[in-house]
LOFITOR-474693 format. One record per residue (C-alpha): residue number from 1; y, x, z. Coordinates in steps of 0.2 Angstrom, whole numbers, padded with zeros to 4 digits, m for minus. Each point is the difference from the previous one (the first is absolute). Last residue first. Layout:
N
SITE / k / v / u / w
SITE / NUM / Y / X / Z
...
# end
This chain:
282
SITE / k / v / u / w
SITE / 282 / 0045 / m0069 / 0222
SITE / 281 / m0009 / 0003 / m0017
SITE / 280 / 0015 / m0003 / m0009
SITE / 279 / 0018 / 0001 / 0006
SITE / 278 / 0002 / m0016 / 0010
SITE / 277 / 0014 / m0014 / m0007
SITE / 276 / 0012 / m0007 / 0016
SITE / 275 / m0001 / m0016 / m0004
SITE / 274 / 0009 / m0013 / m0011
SITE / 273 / m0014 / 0002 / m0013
SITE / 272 / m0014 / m0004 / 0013
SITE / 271 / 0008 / m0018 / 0000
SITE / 270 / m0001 / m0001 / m0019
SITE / 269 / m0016 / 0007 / m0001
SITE / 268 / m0009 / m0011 / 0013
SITE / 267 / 0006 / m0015 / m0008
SITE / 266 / m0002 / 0006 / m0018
SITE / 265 / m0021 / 0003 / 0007
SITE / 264 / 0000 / m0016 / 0010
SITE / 263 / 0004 / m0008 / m0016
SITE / 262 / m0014 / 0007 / m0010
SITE / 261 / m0012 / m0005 / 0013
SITE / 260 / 0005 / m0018 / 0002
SITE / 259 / m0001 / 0001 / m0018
SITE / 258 / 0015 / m0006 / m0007
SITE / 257 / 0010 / m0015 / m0002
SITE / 256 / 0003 / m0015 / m0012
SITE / 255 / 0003 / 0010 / m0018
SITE / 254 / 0011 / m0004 / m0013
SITE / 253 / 0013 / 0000 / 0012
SITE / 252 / 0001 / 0017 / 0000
SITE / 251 / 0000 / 0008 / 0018
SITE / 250 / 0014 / 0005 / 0013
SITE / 249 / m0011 / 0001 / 0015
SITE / 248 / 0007 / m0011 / 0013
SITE / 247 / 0005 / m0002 / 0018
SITE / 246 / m0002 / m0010 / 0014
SITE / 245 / 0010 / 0006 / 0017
SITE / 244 / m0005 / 0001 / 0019
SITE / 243 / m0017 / m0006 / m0003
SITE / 242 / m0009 / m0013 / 0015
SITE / 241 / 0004 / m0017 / m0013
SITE / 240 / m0008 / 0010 / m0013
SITE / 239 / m0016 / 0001 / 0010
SITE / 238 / 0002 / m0018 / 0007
SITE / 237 / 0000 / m0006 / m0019
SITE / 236 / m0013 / 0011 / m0008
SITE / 235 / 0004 / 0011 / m0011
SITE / 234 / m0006 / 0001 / m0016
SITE / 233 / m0014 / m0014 / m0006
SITE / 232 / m0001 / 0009 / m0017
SITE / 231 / m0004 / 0018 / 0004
SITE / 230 / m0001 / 0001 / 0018
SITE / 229 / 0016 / 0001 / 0011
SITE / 228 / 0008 / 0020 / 0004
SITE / 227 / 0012 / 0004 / 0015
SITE / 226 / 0009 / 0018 / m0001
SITE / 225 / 0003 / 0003 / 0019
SITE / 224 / 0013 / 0015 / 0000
SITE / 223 / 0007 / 0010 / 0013
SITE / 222 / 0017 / 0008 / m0006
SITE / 221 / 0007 / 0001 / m0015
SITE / 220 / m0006 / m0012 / m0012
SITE / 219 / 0016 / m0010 / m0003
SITE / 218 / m0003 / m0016 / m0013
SITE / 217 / 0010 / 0002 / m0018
SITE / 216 / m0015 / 0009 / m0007
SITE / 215 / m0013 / m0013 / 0005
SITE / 214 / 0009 / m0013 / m0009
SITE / 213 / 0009 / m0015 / 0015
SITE / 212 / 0000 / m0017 / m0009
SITE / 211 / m0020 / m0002 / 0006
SITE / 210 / m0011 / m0013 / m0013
SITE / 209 / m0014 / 0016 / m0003
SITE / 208 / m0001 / 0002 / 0019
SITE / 207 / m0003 / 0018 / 0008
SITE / 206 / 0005 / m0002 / 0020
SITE / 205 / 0007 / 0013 / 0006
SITE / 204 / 0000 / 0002 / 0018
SITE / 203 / 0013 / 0013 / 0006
SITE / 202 / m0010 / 0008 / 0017
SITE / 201 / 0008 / 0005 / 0016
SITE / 200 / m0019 / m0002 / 0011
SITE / 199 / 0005 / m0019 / 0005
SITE / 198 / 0001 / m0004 / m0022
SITE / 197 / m0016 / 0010 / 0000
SITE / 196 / m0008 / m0012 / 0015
SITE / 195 / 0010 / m0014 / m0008
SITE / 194 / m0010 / 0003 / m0017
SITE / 193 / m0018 / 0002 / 0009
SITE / 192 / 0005 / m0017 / 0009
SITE / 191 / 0001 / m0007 / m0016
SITE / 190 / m0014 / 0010 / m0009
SITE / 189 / m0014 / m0008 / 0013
SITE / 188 / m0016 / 0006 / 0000
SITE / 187 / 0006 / 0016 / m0003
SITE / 186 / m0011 / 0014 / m0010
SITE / 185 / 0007 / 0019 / 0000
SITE / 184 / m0005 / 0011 / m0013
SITE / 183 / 0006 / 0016 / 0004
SITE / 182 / 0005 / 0011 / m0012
SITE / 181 / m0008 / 0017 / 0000
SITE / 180 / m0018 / 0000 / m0004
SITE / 179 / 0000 / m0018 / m0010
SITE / 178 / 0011 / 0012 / m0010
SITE / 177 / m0016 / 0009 / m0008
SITE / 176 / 0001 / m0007 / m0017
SITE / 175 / 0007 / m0019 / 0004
SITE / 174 / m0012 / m0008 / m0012
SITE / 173 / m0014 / 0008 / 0008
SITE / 172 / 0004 / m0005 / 0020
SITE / 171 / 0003 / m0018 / m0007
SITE / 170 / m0017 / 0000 / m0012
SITE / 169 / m0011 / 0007 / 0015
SITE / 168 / 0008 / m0004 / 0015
SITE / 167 / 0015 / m0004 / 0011
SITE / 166 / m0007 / m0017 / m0002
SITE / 165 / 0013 / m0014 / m0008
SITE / 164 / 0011 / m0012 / 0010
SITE / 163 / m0005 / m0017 / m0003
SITE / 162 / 0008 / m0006 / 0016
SITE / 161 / 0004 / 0016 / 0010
SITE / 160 / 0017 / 0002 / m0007
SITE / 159 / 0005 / 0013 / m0008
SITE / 158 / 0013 / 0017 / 0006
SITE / 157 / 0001 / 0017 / m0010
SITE / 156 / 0005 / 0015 / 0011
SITE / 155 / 0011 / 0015 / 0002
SITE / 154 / 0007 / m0003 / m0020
SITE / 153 / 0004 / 0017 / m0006
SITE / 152 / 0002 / m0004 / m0020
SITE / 151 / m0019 / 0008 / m0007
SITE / 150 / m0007 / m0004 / 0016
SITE / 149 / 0005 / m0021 / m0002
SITE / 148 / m0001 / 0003 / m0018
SITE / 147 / m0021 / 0004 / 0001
SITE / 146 / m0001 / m0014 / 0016
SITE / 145 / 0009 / m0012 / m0014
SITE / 144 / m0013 / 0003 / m0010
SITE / 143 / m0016 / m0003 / 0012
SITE / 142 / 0010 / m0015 / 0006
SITE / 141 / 0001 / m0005 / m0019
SITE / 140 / m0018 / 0005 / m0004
SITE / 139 / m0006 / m0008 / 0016
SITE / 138 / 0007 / m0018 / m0005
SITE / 137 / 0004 / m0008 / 0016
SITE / 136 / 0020 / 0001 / 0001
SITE / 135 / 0002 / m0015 / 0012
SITE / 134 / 0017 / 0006 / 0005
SITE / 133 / 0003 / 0019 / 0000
SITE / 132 / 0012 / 0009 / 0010
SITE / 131 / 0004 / 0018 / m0005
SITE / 130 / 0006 / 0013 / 0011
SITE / 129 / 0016 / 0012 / m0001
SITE / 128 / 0008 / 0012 / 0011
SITE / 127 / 0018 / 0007 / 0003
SITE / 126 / 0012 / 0002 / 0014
SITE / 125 / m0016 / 0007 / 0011
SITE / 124 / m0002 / 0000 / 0021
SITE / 123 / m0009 / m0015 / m0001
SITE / 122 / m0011 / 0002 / m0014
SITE / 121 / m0017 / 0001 / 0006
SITE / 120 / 0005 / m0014 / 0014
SITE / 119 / 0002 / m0011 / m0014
SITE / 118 / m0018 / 0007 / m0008
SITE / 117 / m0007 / m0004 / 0016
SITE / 116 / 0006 / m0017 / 0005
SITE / 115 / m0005 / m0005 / m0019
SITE / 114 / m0019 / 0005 / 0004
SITE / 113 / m0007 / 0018 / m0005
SITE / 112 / m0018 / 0000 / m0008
SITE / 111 / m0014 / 0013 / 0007
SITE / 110 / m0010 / 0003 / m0016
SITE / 109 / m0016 / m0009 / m0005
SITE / 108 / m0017 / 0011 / 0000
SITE / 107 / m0006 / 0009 / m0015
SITE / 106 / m0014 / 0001 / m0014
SITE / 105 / 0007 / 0012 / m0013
SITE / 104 / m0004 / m0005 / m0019
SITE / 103 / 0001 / 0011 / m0014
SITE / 102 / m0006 / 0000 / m0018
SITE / 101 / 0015 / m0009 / m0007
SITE / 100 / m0002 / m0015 / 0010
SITE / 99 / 0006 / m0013 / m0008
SITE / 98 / m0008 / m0015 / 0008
SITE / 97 / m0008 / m0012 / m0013
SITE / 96 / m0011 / m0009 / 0013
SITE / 95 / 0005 / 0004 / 0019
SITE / 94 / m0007 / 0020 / 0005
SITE / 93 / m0017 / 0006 / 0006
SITE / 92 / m0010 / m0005 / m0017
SITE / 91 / 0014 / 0008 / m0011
SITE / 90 / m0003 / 0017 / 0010
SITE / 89 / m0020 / m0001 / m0004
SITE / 88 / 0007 / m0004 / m0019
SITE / 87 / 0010 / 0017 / 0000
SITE / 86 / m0014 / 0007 / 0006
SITE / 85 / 0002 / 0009 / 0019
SITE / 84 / 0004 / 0018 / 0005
SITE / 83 / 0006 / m0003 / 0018
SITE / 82 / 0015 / 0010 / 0009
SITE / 81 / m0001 / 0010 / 0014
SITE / 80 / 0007 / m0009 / 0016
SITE / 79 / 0019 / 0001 / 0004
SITE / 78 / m0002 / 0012 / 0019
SITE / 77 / 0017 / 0008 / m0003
SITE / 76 / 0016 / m0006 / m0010
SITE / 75 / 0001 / 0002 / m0017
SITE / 74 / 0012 / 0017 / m0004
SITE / 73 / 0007 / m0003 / m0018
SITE / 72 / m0012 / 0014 / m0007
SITE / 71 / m0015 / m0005 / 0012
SITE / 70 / 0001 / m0018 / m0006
SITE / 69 / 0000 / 0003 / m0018
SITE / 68 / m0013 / 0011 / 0001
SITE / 67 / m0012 / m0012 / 0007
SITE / 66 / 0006 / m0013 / m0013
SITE / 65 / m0004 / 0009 / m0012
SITE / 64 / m0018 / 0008 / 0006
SITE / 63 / m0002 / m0018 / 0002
SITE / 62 / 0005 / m0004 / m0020
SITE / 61 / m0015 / 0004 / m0010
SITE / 60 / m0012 / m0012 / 0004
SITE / 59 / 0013 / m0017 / 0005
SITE / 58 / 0005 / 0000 / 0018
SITE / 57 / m0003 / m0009 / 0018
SITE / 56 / 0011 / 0005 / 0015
SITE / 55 / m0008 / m0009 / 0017
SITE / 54 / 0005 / m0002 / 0017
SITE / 53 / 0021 / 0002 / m0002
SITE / 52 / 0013 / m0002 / 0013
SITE / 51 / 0016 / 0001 / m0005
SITE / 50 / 0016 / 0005 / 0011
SITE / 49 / m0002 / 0018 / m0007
SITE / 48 / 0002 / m0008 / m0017
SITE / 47 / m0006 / 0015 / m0014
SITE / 46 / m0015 / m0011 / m0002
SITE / 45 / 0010 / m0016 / m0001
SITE / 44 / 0011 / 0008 / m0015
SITE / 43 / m0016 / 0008 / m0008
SITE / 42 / m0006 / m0020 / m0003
SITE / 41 / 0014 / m0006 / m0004
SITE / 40 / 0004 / 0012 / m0013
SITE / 39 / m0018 / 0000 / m0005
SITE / 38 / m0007 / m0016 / m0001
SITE / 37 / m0006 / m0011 / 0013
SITE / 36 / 0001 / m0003 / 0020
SITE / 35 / m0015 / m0011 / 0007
SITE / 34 / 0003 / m0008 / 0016
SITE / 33 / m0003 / 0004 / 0018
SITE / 32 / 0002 / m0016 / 0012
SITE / 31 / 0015 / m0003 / 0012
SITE / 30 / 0012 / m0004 / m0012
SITE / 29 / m0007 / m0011 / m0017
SITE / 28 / 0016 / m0011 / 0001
SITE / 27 / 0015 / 0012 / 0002
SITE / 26 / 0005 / 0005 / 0022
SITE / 25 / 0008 / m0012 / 0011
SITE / 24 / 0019 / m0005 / 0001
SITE / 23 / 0003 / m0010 / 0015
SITE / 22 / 0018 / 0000 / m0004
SITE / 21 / 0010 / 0006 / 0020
SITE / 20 / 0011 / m0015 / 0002
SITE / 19 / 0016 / 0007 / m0004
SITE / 18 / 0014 / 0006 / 0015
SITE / 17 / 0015 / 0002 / m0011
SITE / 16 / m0003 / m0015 / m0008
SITE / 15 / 0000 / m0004 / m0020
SITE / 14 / 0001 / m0019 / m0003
SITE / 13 / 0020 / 0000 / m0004
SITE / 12 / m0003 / 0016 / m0010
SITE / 11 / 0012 / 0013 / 0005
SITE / 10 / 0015 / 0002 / m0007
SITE / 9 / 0004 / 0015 / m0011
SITE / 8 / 0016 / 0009 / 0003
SITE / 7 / m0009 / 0019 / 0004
SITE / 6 / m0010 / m0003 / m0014
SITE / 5 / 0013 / m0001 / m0013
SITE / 4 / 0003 / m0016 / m0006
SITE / 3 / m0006 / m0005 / m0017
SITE / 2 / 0006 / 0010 / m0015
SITE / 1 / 0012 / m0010 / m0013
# end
């Protein structure tokens, strides 16, 4: 049986219509300029009007590449020209073992919305969709979910300043150039970052392998909160506390759960699926 419609849903009893503004604050690293690696991410940050870049360092052989790549998708205007370097001078400039592909783009952090904003984003829309992390602190699973986050049309992935990773280097490459397009919003506290989504018209959802509810029996219409615990711990107790509904992945019971990532991912598609579906390349 489906959940309520949106239009019967009760309000959390924590949610208030007037919600302490979250003081949401930009990813750990802001405020300094960071090294961006690899060529998706790297290209994507280039091709960001919003992102400022001092330095862009390549491999022999691949400037005149990455020179013509940014005057055929149209880079914006004053990028500086790019560096030949040795692939070993680009390792020295970069944290041990970064894969850099032969490009590297020294860039300044991005203006990051808070809660209050992406709400007021969607105030005047039946449909949107964020993503609310709990403790998530691994960057190649915030890097991950950032890639699905795009790939599903999430407005903005939400984690919580304690541990949160830099919106840097491994993060910015494992998510492929969507470190360019979905915010990264840090909260220093999720609760109060829940009832300011809960105050904005959003349905929290808050994954939980133990929940009765399966995520295809919930209603995703609407605006949707989809609430993910780190792998093992979960969700923490006030977090699940501040969702509107718990539900499930249906999953075999050979195995415990998934990779925060991966479940993100079937999260994000299964919400998406109940869309409107875009043709492609809109």
């Amino acid at each position: 049986m489906l959940n309520p419609p949106m239009s019967k849903r009760k309000p959390h009893p924590k949610a208030r219509s007037r919600a302490k503004p979250e003081d949401s604050h930009a990813p750990r690293g802001a405020g300094r300029a960071a090294w961006i690696y690899g060529r998706h991410a790297a290209l994507a940050a280039l091709l960001n009007p919003n992102r400022a870049i001092s330095r862009i360092v390549a491999a022999p052989g691949q400037a005149d590449e990455v020179t013509a790549a940014l005057r055929a998708k149209g880079a914006p205007p004053g990028r500086p020209a790019p560096e030949t370097l040795d692939r070993r001078d680009i390792d020295a400039l970069l944290p041990p073992g970064a894969v850099h592909q032969g490009l590297a783009v020294l860039a300044q952090p991005l203006d990051t919305p808070a809660v209050e904003d992406i709400c007021a984003q969607v105030a005047n829309t039946a449909n949107a969709l964020v993503l609310v992390l709990d403790q998530a602190t691994d960057p190649h699973n915030v890097g991950a979910i950032l890639r699905s986050a795009a790939a599903f049309g999430a407005l903005a992935v939400i984690v919580q300043d304690r541990n949160a990773p830099e919106a840097t280097g491994t993060l910015a490459k494992t998510a492929s150039g969507a470190l360019e397009t979905v915010p990264l919003v840090v909260a220093t506290n999720l609760s109060r970052a829940l009832e300011q989504l809960q105050a904005g018209g959003f349905w929290c959802l808050g994954l939980d392998g133990e929940a009765q509810t399966l995520i295809g029996d919930a209603d995703l219409s609407g605006r949707i909160a989809l609430v993910l615990g780190a792998e093992g711990a979960g969700l923490r107790r006030l977090v699940k506390e501040h969702c509107d509904l718990l539900v499930r992945i249906p999953i075999q019971s050979a195995m415990e759960s998934l990779n925060l990532s991966n479940a993100a991912a079937v999260a994000l598609y299964e919400a998406a699926r109940r869309r409107p579906v875009l043709p492609p390349g809109s």
